[in-house]
C-alpha positions in Angstrom: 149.6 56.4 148.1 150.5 53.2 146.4 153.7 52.6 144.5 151.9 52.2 141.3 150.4 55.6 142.2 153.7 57.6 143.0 155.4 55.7 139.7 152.9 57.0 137.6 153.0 60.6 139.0 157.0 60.7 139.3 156.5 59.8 134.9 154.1 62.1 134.0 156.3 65.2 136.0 159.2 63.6 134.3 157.2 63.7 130.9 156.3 67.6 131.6 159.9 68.4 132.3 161.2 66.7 129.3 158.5 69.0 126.9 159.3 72.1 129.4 163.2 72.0 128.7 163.0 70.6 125.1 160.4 74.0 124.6 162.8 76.3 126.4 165.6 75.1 124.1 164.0 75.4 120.7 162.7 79.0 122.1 166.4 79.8 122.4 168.1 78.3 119.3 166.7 80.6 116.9 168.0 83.6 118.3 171.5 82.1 117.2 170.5 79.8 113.9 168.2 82.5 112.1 171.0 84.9 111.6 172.4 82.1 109.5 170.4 82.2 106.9 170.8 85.9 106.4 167.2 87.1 105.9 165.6 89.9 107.3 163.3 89.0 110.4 159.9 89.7 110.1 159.6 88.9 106.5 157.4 86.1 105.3 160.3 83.8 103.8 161.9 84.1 107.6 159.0 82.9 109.0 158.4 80.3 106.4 162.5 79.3 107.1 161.9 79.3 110.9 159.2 77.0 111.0 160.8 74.7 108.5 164.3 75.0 110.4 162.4 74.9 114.0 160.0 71.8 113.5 162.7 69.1 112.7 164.8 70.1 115.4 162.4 70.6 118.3 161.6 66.8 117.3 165.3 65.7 117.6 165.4 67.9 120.7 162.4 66.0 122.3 164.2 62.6 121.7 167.4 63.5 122.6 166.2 65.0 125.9 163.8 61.6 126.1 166.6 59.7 125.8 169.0 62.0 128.7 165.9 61.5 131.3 165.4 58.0 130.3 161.9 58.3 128.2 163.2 57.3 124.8 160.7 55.0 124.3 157.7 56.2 125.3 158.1 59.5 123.1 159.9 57.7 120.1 156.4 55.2 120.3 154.5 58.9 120.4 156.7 60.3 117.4 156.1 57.5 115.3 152.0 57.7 116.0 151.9 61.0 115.3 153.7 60.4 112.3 151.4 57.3 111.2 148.3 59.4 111.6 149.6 62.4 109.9 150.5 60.1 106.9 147.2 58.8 107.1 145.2 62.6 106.6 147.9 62.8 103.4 147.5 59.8 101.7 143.4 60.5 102.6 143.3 64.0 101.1 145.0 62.7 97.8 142.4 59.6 97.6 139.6 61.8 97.6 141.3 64.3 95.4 141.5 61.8 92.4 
């Protein structure tokens, strides 16, 4: 195998691990920041706080985590795309709204 070969496959395992660890932590934080809030699980306002609460910090997570196994960049230049193109279906659904 080539070195450019067993590069790429030591960063795409590292890549896996990052999303497998950050995943397994935002599984686990809710346990311990939805009693918080003080609403009662199951109801739709706990879900609607949960995904609100959950989404922002499974993206610090992933960056964070990035940044410990050395793949900042890669995932902040992944953030920001997703970002961009999410932006981009917004500002397209309100141009054709008008």
């Amino acid at each position: 195998m080539s070195q450019k070969s067993k590069q790429s496959w030591w960063d795409y395992t590292l890549i896996l691990l990052i999303f497998a660890v950050t995943g397994s932590t935002a599984a686990l934080l809710p346990q311990y920041i939805m009693p918080l809030t003080g609403m009662q699980s199951g109801t739709f306002g706990y879900v609607l706080m949960y995904i609100l609460l959950i989404t922002p910090i499974y993206q610090v997570l992933l960056l964070g985590y990035a940044f410990i196994f050395g793949k900042f960049h890669y995932f902040y230049a992944k953030q920001k795309q997703m970002l961009k193109w999410l932006a981009g279906k917004f500002r397209r659904r309100k141009e054709t709204s008008s």
